[in-house]
PLY file of the C-alpha trace (Angstrom):
ply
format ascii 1.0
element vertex 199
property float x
property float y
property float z
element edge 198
property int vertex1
property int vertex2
end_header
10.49 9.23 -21.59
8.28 6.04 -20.92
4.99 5.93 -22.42
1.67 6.18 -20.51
1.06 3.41 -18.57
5.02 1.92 -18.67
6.73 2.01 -15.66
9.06 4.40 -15.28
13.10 3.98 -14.64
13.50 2.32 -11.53
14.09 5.21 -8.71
15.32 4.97 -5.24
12.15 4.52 -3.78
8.74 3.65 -5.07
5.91 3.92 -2.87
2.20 3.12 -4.22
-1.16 2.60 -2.58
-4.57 0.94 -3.71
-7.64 0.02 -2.16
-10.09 -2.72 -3.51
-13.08 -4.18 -2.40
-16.19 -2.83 0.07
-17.35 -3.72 3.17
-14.93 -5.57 5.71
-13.36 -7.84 3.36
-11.88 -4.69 1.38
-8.03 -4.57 1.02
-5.95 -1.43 1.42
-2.32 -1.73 0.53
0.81 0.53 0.87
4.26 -0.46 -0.97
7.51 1.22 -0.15
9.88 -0.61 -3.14
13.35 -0.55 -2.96
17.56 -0.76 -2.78
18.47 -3.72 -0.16
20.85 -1.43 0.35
19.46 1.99 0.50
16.53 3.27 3.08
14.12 0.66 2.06
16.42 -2.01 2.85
16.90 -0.37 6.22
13.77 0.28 7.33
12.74 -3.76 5.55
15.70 -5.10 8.15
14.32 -2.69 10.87
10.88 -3.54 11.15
11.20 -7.24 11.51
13.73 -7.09 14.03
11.25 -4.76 15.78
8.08 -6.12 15.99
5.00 -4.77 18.71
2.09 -6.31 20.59
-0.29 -7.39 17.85
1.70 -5.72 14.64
4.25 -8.83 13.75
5.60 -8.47 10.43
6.51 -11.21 8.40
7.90 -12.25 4.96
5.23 -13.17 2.54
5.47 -16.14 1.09
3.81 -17.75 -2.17
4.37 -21.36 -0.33
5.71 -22.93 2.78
9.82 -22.43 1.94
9.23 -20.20 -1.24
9.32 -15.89 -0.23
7.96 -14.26 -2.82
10.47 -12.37 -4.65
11.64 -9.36 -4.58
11.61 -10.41 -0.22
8.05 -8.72 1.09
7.79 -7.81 4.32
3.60 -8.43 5.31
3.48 -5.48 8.06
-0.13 -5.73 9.64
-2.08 -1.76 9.84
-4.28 -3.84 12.22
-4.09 -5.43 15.07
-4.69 -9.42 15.48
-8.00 -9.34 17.61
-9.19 -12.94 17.53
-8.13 -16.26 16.00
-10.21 -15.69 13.17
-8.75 -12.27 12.34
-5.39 -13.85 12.63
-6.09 -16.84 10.38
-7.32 -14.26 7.58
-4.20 -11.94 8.07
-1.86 -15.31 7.98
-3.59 -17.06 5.29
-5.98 -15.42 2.89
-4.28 -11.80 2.66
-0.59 -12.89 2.95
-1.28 -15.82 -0.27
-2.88 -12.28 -1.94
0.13 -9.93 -1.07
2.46 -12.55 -2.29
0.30 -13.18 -5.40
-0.34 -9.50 -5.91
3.74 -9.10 -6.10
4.26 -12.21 -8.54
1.75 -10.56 -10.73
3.34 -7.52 -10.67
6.65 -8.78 -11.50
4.86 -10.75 -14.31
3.49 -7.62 -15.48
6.60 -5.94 -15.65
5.68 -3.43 -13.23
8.80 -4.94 -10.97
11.89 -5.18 -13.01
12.72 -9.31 -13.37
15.99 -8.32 -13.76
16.01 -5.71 -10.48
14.47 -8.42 -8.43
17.38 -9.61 -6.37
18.66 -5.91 -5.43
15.18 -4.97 -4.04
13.01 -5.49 -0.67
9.46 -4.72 -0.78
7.10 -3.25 2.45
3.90 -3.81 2.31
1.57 -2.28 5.01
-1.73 -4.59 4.88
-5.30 -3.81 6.48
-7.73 -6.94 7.36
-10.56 -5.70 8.96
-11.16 -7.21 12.38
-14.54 -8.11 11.30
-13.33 -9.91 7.69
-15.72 -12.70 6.91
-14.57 -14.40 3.40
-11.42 -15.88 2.97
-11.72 -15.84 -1.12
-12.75 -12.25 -0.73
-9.66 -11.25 1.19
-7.46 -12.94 -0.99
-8.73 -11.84 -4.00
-8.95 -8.24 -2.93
-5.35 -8.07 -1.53
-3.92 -10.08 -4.44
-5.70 -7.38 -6.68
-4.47 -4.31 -4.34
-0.82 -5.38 -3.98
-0.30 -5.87 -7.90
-2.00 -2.53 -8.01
-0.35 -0.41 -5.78
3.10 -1.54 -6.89
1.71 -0.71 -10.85
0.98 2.87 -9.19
4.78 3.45 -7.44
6.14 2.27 -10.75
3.77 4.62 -13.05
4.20 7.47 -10.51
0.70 7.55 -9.38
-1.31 9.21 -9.08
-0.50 12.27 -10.74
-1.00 15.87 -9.66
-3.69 16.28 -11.82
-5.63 14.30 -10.00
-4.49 14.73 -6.15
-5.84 18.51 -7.27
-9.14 16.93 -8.53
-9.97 15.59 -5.26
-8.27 18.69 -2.98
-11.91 19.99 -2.18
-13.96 17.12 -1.44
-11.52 14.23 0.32
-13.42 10.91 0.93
-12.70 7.68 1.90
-14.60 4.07 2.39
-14.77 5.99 6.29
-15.59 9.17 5.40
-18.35 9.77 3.28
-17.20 13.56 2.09
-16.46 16.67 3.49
-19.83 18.78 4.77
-20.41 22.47 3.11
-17.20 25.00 4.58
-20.15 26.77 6.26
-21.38 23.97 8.34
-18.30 22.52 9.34
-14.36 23.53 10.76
-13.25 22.49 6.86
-11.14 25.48 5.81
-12.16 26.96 2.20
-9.73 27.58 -0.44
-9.38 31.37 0.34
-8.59 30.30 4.51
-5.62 28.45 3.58
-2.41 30.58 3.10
-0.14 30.25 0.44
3.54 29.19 0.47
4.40 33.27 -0.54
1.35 33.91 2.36
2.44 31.61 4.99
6.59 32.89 4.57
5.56 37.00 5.09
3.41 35.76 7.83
0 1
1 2
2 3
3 4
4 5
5 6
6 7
7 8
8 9
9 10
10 11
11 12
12 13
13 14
14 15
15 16
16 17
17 18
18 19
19 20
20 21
21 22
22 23
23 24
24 25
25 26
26 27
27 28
28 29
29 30
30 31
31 32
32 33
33 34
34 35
35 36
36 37
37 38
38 39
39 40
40 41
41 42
42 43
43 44
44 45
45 46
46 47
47 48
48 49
49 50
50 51
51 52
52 53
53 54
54 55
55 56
56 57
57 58
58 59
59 60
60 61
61 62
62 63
63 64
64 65
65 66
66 67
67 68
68 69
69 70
70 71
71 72
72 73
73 74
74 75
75 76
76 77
77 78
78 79
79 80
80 81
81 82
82 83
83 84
84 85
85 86
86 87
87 88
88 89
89 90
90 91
91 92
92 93
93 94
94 95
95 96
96 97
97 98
98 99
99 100
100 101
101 102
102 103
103 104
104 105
105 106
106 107
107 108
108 109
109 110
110 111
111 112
112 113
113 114
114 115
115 116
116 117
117 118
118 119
119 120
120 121
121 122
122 123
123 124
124 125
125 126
126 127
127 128
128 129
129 130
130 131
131 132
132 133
133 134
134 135
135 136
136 137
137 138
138 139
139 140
140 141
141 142
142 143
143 144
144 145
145 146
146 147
147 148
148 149
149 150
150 151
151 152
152 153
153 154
154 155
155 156
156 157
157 158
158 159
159 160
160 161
161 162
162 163
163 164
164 165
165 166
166 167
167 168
168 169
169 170
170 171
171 172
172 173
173 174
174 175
175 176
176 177
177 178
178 179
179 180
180 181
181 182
182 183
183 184
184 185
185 186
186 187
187 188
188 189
189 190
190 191
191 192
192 193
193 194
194 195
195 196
196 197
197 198
């Protein structure tokens, strides 16, 4: 069994999230690592061949002619909205996302040795109204390397999903108001799977 903090055996799928940063040069990240040839590698092939009005993914490169490795595919959570939005997506977070991944695989978070079996997703938010190019890079270098650390430590744990089951918040959400002032269902309002199945 690896040690806290070691990544674990490489599975199928790894899937990890991280936000960094505040304000609208903050970085949130989602990884899906995994098999070229399994689901990953399906959905990888899928989603370039399919891309939508302003949601264009793209391999992420660490220079012109040099894809980061294992390949990354940069899929945008928002929408291009002006030149300057697109210029910060292009530039700033893509050199991060393809940092973020070198750094992981320096870490030893990504397997060296898996490297050439895998393909990486990464869904990427730039805020519309992103201001600082070093910010954005530094934030989504920082978030990537993260979030793949987190699919390859299994995190997080139960443990602490359950510490945050009764007040959920968010950098757009500031916390969930008192169950008698709001719709929020209490603890007792919410069946259990042996509740919900003699329903």
């Amino acid at each position: 069994m690896p040690a806290q903090n070691e990544p674990q055996p490489f599975q199928e799928i790894q899937i990890g999230e991280s936000f960094i940063g505040t304000g609208v040069n903050a970085a949130h990240v989602n990884t899906v690592l995994g098999p070229r040839t399994g689901p990953a590698g399906a959905a990888w092939a899928t989603a370039l061949a399919t891309p939508s009005a302003g949601h264009v993914p793209f391999m992420a490169v660490l220079a012109p002619g040099v894809a980061v490795q294992p390949p990354t595919l940069f899929v945008t959570k928002a929408a291009i909205e002006n030149d300057a939005h697109g210029n910060l997506t292009w530039g700033a977070a893509q050199a991060g996302v393809a940092g973020g991944v070198a750094d992981a695989v320096a870490a030893g978070h990504v397997g060296a040795d898996a490297v050439g079996g895998l393909v990486l997703i990464a869904a990427v938010w730039v805020n519309p109204g992103a201001d600082d190019e070093q910010s954005v890079y530094r934030n989504n270098r920082l978030a990537t390397a993260t979030a793949l650390a987190n699919g390859a430590a299994g995190l997080p744990g139960l443990d602490e999903v359950m510490k945050y089951r009764d007040a959920p918040a968010n950098p757009f959400f500031s916390g969930v108001a008192a169950p008698e002032d709001s719709a929020v269902p209490t603890k007792s309002a919410v069946p259990t799977k042996s509740e919900a199945s003699t329903a």
